[in-house]
N, CA, C and O atoms as a Maestro MAE file, in Angstrom:
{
 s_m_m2io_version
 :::
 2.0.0
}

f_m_ct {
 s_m_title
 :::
 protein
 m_atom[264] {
  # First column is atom index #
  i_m_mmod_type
  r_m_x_coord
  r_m_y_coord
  r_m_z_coord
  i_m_residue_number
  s_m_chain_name
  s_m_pdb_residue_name
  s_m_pdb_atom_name
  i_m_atomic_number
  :::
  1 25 82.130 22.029 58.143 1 A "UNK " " N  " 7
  2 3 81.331 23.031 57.454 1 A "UNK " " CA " 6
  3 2 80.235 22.367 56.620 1 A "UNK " " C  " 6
  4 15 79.153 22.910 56.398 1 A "UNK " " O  " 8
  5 25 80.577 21.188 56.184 2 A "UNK " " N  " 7
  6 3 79.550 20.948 55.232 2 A "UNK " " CA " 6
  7 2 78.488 20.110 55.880 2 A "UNK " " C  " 6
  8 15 77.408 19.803 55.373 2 A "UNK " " O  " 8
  9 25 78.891 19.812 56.953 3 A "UNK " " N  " 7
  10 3 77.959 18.823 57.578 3 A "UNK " " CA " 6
  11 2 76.549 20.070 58.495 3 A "UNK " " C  " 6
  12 15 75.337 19.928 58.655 3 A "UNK " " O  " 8
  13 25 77.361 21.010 58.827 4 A "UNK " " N  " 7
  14 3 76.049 22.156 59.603 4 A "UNK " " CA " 6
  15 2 75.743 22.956 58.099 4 A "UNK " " C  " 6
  16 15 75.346 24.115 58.224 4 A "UNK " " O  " 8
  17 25 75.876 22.500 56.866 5 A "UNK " " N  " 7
  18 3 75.059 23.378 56.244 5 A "UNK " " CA " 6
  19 2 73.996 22.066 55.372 5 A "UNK " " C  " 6
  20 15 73.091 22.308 54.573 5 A "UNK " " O  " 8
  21 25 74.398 20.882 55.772 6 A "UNK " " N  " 7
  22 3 73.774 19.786 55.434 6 A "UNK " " CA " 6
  23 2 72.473 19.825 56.766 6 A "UNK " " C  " 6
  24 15 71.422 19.200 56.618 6 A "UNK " " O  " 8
  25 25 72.730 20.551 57.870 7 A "UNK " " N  " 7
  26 3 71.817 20.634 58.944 7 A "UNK " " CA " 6
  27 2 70.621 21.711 58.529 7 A "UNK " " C  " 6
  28 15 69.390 21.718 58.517 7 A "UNK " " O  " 8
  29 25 71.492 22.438 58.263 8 A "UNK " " N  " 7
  30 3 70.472 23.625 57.870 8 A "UNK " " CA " 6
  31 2 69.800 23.585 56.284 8 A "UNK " " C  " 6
  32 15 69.095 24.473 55.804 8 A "UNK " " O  " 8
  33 25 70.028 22.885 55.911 9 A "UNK " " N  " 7
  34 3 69.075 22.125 54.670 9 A "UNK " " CA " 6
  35 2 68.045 21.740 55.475 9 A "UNK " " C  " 6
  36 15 66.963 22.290 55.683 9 A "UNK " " O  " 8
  37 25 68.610 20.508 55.997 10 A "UNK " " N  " 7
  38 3 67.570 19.486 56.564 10 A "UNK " " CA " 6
  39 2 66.485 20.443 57.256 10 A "UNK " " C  " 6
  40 15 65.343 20.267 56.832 10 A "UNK " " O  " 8
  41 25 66.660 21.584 58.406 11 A "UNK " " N  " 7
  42 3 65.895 22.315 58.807 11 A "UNK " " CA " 6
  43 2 64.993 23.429 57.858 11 A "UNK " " C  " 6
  44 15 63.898 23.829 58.254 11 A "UNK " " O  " 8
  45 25 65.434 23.760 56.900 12 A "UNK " " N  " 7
  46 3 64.649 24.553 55.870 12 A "UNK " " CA " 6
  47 2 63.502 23.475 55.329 12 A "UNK " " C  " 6
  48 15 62.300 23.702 55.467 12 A "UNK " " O  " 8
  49 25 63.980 22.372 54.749 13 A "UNK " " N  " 7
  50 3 63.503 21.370 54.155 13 A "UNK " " CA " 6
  51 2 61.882 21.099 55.306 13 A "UNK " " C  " 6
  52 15 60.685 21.130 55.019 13 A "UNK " " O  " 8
  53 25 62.713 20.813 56.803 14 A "UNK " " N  " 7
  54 3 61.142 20.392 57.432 14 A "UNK " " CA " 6
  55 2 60.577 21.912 57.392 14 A "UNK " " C  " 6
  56 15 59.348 21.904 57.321 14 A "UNK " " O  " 8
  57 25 61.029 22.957 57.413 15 A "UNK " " N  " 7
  58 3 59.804 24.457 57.693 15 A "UNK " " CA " 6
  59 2 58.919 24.827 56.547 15 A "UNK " " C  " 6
  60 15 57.876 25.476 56.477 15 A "UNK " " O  " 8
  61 25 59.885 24.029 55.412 16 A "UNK " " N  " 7
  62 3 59.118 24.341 54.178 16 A "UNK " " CA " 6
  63 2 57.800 23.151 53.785 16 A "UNK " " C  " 6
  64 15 56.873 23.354 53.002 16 A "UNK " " O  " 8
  65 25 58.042 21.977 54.536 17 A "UNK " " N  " 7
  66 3 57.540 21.529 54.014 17 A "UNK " " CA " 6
  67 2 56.005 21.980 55.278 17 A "UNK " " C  " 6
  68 15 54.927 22.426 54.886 17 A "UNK " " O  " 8
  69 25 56.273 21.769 56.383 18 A "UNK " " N  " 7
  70 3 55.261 22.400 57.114 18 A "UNK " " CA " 6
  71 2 54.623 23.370 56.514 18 A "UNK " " C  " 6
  72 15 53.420 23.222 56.728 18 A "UNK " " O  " 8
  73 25 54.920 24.684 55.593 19 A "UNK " " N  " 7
  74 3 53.924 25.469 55.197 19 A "UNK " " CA " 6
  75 2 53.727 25.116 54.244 19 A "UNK " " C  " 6
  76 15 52.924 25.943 53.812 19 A "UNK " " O  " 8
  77 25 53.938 24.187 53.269 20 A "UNK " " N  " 7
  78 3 53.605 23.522 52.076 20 A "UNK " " CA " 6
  79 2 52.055 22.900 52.724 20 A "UNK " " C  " 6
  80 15 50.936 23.234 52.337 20 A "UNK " " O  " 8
  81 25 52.337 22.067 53.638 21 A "UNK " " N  " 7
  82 3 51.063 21.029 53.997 21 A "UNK " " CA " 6
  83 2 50.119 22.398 54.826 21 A "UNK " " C  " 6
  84 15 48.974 22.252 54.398 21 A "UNK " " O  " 8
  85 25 50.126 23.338 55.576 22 A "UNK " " N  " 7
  86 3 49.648 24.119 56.197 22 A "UNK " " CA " 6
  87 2 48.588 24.879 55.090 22 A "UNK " " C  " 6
  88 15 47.359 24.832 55.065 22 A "UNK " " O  " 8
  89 25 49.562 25.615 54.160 23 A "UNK " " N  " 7
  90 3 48.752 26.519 53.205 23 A "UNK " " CA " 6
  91 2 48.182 25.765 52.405 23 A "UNK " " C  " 6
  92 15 47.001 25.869 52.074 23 A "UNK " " O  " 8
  93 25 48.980 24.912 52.007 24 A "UNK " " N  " 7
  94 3 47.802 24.086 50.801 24 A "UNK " " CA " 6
  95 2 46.619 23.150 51.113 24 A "UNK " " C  " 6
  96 15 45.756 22.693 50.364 24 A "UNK " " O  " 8
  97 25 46.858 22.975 52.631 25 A "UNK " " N  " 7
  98 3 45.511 22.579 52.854 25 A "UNK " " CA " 6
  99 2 44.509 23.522 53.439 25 A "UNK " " C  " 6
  100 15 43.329 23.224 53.626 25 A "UNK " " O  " 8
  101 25 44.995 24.555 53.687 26 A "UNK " " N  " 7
  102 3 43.849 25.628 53.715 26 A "UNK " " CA " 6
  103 2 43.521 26.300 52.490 26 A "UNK " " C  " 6
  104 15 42.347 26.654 52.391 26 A "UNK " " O  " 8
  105 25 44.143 26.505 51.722 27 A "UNK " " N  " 7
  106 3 43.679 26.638 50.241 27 A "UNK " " CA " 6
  107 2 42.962 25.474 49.407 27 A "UNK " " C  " 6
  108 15 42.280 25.652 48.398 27 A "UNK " " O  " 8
  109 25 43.194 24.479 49.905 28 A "UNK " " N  " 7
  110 3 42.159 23.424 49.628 28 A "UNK " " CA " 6
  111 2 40.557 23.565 50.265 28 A "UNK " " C  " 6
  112 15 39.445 23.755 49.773 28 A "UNK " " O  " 8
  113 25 40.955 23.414 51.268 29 A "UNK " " N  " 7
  114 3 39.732 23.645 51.907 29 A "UNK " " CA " 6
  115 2 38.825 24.940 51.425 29 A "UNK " " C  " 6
  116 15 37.604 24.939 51.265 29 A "UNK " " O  " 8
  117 25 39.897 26.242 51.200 30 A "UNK " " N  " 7
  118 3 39.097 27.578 50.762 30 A "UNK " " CA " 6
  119 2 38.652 27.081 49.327 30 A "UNK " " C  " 6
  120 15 37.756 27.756 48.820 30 A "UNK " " O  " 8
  121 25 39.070 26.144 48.678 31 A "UNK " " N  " 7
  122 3 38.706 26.137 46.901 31 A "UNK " " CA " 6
  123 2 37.280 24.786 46.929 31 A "UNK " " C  " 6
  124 15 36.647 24.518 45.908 31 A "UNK " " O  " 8
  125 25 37.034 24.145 48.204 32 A "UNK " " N  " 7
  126 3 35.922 23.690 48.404 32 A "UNK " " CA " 6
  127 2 34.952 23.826 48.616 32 A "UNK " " C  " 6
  128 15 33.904 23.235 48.353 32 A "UNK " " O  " 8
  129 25 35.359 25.057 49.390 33 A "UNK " " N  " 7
  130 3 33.860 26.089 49.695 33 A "UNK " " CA " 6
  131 2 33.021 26.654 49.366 33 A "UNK " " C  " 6
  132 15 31.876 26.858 49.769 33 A "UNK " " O  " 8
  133 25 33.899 27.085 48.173 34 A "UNK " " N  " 7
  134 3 33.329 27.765 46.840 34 A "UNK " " CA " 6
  135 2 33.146 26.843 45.612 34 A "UNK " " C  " 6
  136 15 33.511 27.315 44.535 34 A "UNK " " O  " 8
  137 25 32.719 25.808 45.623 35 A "UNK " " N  " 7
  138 3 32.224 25.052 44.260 35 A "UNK " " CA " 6
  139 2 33.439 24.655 43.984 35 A "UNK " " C  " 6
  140 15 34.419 25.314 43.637 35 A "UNK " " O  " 8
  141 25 33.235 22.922 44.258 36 A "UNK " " N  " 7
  142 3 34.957 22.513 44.229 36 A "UNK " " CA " 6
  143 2 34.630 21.587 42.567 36 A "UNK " " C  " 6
  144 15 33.825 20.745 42.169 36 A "UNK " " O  " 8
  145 25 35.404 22.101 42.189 37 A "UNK " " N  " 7
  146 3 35.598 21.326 40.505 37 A "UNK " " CA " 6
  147 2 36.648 21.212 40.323 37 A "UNK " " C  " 6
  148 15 37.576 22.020 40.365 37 A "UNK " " O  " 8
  149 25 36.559 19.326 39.915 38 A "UNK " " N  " 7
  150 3 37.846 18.631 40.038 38 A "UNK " " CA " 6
  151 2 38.598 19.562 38.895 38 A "UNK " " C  " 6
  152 15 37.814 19.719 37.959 38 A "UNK " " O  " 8
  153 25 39.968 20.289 38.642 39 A "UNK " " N  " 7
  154 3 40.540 20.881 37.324 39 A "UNK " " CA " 6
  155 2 42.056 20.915 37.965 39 A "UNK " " C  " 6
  156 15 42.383 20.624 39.115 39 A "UNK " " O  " 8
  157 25 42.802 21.316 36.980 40 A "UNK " " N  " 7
  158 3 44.090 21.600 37.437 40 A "UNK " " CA " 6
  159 2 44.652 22.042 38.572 40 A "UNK " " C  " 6
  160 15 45.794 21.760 38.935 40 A "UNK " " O  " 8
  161 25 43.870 22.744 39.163 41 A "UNK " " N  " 7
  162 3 44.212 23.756 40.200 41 A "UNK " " CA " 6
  163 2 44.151 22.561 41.765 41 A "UNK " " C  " 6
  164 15 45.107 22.484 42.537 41 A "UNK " " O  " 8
  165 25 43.200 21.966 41.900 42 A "UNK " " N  " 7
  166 3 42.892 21.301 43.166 42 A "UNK " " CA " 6
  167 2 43.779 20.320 42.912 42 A "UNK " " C  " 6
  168 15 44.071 19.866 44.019 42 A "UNK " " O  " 8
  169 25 44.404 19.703 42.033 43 A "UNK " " N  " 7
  170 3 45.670 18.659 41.595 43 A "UNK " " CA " 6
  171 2 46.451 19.458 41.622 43 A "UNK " " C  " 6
  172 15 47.236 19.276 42.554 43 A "UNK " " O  " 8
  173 25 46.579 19.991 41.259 44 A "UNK " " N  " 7
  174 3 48.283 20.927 42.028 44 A "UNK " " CA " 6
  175 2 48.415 21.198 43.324 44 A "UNK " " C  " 6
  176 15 49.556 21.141 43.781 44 A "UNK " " O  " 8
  177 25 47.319 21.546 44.206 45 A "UNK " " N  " 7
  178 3 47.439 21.840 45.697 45 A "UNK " " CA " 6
  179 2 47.666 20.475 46.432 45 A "UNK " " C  " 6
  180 15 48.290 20.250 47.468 45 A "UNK " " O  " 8
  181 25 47.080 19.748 45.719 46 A "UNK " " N  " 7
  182 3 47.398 18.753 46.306 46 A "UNK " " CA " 6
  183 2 48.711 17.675 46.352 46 A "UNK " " C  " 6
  184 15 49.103 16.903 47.227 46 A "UNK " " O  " 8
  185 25 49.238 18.022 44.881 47 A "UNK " " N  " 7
  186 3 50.616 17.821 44.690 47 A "UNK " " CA " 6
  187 2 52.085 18.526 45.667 47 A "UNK " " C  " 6
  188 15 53.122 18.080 46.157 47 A "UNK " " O  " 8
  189 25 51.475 19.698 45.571 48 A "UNK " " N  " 7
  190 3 52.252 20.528 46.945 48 A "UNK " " CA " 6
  191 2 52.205 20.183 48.220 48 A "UNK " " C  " 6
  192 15 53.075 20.571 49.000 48 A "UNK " " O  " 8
  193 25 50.816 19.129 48.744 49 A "UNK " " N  " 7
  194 3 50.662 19.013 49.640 49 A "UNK " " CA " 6
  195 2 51.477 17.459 49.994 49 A "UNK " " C  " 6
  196 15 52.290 17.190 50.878 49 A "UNK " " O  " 8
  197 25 51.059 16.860 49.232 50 A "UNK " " N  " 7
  198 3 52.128 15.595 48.931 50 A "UNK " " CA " 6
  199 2 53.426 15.559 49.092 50 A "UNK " " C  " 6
  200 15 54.061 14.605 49.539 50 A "UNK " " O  " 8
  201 25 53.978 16.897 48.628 51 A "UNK " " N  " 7
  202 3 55.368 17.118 48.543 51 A "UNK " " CA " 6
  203 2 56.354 17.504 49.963 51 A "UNK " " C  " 6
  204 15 57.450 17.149 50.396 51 A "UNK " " O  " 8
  205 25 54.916 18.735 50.513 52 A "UNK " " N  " 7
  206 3 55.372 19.008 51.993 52 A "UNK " " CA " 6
  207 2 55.350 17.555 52.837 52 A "UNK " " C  " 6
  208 15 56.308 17.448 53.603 52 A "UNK " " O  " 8
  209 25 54.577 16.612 52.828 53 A "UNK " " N  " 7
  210 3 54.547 15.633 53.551 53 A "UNK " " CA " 6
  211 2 55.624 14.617 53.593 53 A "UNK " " C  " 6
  212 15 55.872 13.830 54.507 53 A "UNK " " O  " 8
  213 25 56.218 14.759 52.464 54 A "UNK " " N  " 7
  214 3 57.069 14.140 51.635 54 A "UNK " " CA " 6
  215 2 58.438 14.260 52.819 54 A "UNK " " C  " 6
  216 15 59.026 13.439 53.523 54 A "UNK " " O  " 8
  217 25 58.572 15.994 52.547 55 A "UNK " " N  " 7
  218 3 59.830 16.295 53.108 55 A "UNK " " CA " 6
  219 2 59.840 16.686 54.695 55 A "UNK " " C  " 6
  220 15 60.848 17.015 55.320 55 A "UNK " " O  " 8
  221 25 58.321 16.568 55.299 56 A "UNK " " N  " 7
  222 3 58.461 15.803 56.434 56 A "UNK " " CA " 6
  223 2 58.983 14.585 57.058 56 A "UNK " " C  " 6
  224 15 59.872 14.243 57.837 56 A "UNK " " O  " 8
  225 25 57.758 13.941 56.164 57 A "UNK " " N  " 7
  226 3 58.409 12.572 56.539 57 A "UNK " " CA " 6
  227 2 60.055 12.234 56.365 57 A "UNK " " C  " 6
  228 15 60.631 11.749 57.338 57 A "UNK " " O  " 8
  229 25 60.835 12.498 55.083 58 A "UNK " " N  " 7
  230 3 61.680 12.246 55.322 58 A "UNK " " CA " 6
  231 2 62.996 12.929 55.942 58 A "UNK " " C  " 6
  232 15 64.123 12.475 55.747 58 A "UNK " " O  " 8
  233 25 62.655 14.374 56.916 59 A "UNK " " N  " 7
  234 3 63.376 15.018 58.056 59 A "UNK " " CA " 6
  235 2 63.213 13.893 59.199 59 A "UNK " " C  " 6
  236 15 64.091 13.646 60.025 59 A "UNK " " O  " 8
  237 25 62.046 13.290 59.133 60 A "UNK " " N  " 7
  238 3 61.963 12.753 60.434 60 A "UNK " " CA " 6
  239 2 62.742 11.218 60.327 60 A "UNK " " C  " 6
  240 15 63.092 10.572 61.314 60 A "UNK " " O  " 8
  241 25 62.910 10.839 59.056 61 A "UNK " " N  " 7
  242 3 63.194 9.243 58.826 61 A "UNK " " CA " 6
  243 2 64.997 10.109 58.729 61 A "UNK " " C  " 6
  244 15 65.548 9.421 59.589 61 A "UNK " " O  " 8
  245 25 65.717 10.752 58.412 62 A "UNK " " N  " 7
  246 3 66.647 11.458 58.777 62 A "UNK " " CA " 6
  247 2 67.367 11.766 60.064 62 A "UNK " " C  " 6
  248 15 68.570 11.789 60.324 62 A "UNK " " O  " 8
  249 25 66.098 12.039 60.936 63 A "UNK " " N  " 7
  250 3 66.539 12.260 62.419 63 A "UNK " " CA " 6
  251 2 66.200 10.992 62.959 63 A "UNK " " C  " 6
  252 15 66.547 11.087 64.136 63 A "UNK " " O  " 8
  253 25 65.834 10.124 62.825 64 A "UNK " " N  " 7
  254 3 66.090 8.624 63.494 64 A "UNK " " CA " 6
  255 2 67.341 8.008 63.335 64 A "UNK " " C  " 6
  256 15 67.637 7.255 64.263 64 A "UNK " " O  " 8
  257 25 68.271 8.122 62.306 65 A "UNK " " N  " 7
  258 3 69.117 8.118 62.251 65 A "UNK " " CA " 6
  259 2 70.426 7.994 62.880 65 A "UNK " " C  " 6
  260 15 71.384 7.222 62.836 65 A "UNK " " O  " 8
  261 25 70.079 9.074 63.488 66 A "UNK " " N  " 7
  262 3 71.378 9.844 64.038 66 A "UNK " " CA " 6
  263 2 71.675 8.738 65.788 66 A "UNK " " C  " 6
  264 15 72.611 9.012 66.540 66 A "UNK " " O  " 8
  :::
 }
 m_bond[263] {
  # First column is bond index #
  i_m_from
  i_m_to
  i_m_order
  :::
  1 1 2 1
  2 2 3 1
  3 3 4 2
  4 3 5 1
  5 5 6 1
  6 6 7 1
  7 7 8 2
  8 7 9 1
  9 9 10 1
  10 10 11 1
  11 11 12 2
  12 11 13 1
  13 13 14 1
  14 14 15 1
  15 15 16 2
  16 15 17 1
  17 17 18 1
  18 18 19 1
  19 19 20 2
  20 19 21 1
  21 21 22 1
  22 22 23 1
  23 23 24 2
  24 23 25 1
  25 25 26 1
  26 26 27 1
  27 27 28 2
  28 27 29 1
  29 29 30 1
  30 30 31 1
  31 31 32 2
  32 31 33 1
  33 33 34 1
  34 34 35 1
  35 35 36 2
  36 35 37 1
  37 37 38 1
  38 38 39 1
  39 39 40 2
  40 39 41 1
  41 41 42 1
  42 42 43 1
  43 43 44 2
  44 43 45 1
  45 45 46 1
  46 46 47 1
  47 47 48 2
  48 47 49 1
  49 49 50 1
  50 50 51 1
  51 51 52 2
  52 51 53 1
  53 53 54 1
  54 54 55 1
  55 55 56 2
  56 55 57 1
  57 57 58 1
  58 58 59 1
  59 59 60 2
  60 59 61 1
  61 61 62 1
  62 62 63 1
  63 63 64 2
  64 63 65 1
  65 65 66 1
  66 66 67 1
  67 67 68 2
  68 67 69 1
  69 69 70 1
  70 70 71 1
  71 71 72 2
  72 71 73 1
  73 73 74 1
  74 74 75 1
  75 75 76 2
  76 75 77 1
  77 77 78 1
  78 78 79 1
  79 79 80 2
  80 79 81 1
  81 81 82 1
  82 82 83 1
  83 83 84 2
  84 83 85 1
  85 85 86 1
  86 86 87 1
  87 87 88 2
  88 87 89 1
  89 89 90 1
  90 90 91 1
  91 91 92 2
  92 91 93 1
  93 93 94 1
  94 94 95 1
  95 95 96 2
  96 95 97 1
  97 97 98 1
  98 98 99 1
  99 99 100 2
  100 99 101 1
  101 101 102 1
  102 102 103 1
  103 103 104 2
  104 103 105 1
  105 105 106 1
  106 106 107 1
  107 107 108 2
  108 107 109 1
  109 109 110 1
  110 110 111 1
  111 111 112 2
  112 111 113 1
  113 113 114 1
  114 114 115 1
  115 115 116 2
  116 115 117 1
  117 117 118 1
  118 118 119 1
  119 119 120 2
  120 119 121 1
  121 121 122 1
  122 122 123 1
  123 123 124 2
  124 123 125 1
  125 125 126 1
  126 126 127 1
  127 127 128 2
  128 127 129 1
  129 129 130 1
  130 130 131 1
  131 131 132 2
  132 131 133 1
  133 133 134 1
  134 134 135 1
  135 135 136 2
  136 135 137 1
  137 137 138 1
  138 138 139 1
  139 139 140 2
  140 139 141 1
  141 141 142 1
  142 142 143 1
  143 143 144 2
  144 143 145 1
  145 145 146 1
  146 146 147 1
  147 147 148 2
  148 147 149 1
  149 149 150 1
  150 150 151 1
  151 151 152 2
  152 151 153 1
  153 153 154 1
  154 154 155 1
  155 155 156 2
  156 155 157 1
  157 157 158 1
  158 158 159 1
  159 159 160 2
  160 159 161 1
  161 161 162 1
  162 162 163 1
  163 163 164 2
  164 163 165 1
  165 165 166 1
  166 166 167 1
  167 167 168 2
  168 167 169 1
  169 169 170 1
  170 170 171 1
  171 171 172 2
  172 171 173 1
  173 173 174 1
  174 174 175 1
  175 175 176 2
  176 175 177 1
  177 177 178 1
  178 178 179 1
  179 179 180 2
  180 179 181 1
  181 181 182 1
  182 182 183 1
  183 183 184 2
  184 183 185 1
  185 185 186 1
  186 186 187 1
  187 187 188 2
  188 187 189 1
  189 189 190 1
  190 190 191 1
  191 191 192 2
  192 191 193 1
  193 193 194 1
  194 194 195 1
  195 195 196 2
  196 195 197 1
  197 197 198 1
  198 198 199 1
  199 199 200 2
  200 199 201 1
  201 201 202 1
  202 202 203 1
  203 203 204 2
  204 203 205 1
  205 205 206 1
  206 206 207 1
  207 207 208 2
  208 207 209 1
  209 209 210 1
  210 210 211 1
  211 211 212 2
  212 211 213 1
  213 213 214 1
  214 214 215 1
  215 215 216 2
  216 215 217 1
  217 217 218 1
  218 218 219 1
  219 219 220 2
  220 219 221 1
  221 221 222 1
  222 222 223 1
  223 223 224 2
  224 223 225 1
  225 225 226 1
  226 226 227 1
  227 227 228 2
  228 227 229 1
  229 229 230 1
  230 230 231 1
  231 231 232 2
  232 231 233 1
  233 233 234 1
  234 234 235 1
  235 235 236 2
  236 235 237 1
  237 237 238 1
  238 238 239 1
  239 239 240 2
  240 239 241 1
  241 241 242 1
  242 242 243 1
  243 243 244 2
  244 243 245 1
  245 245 246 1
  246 246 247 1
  247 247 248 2
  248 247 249 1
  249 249 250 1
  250 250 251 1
  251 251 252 2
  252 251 253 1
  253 253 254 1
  254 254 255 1
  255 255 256 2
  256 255 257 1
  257 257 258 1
  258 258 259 1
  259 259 260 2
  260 259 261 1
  261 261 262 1
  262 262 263 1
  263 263 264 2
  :::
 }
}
């Protein structure tokens, strides 16, 4: 039991992080378009975007593993 809900982490983990890197780089891109000024906001998207990549990469360094 704990090992298929340790699976289904791991699978939330890569879907989330896919729309992490998906939306926040299209919301990046949309906050460039319109007069991009470096401020809090474009450092946070990009922190999210970091993060999705994050928990890509390490689904995939996970599934080598096995």
């Amino acid at each position: 039991m704990d090992e298929n809900h340790k699976s289904q982490r791991k699978n939330w983990d890569f879907i989330i992080g896919i729309m992490l890197v998906l939306f926040g780089g299209l919301r990046l891109y949309n906050t460039s378009q319109h007069g991009f000024e470096w401020g809090y906001k474009p450092i946070f998207i990009i922190a999210f975007i970091l993060y999705g990549g994050y928990l890509i990469f390490r689904h995939f360094q996970n599934s080598s593993k096995k």
